[in-house]
N, C-alpha and C positions, 0 to 999 in steps of 0.2 A: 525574532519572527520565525525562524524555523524551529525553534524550540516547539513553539505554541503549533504549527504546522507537524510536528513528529508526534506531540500532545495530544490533538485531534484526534490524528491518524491511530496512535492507540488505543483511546477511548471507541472509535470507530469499530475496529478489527476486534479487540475484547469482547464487545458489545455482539458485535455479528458471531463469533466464535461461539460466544454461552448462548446466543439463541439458536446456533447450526447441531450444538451437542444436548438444549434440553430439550428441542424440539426434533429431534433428527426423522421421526417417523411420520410428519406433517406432509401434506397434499400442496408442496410449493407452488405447483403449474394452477392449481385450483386458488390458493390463496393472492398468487399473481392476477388470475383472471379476475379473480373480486377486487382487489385494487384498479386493478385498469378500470373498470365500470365504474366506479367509486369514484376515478380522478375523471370519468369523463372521453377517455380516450377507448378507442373501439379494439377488442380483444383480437380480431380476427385481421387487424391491418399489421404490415411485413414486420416492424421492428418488435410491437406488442406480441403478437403470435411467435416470433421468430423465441420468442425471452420466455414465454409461455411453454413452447414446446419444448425447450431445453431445461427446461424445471423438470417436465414432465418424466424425464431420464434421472433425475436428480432422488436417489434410495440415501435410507438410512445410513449404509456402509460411509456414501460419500460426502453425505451430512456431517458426519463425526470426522471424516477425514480431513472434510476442509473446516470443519469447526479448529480440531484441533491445531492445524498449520495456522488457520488466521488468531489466535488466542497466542500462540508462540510467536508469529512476528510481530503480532501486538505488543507484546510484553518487552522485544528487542527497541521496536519502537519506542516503550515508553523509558527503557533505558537513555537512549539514545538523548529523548526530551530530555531528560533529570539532566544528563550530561552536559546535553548545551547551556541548558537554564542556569547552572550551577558555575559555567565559564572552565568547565575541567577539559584538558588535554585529551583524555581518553573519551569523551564523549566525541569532539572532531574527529578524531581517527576511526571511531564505531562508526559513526557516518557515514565519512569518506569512504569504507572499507564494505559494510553492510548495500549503502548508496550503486556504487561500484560494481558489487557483484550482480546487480539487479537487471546491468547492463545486457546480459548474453540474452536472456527470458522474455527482455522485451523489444529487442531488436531480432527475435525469432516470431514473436509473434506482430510485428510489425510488418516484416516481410509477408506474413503469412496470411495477414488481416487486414490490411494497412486504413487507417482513420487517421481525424486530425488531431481527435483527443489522445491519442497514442502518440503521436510527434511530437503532440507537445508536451505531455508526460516527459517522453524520452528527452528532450532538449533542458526540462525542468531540472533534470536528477542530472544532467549531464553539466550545465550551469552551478546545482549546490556541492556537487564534488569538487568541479576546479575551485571554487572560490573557496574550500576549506582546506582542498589539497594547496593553494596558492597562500593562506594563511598558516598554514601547518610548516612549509617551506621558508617562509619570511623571518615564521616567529623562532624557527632551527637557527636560520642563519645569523638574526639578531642573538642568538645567545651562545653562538660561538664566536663573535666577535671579540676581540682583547676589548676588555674596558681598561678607560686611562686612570 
């Protein structure tokens, strides 16, 4: 199951990355604003506008920038999937370790933003580390054990 969840998540990030880098010189705040009218929902109310106006900041530079970081953690991602899916050692560790470091990034913007989709995010990643850091530990000690 977290295979298929790291799976996603790279198909996802890839996906966004090649549309951040072919499209980098697009009118985001503009193409936000025609989606929200499209779903129905009013351009001009807090959260719509709030997501509209921060497009609106959004240049070519930053386009390719975060095209290209969301394309690389994509690809780490779909390492990570292969890894799990495949039952290999090095994939639990890429996780745990990848997992882990994500830890500092989002307990500052936690502090700094705080929502419940961010808590639970955080408690999510904080849940699939132990449980691989707890099987990473188990399966050490099962294979330093003397067999009889």
């Amino acid at each position: 199951m977290l295979a298929a969840e790291r799976a996603l998540r790279a198909v996802v990030l890839v996906g966004l990355g090649l549309i951040l880098l072919t499209h980098a010189h697009a009118d985001w705040a503009d193409l936000a604003r025609r989606v929200a009218e499209r779903a129905g929902l009013d351009p001009s109310q807090n959260v719509t506008g709030r997501l509209i106006s921060k497009l609106a900041g959004f240049g070519p530079r930053k386009a390719q920038r975060d095209g290209g970081i969301a394309i690389g953690y994509g690809l780490l991602e779909a390492a990570e999937a292969y890894g799990l899916l495949r039952r290999r050692e090095w994939g639990e560790y890429l996780t745990v370790v990848s997992t882990a470091l994500l830890f500092i990034p989002e307990v500052q913007e936690l502090l700094s933003k705080p929502s419940l989709l961010k808590v639970c995010a955080l408690v999510l990643n904080i849940v699939i580390v132990g449980y691989l850091a707890l099987r990473l530990v188990r399966r050490h000690d099962y294979r330093r054990r003397p067999q009889p």
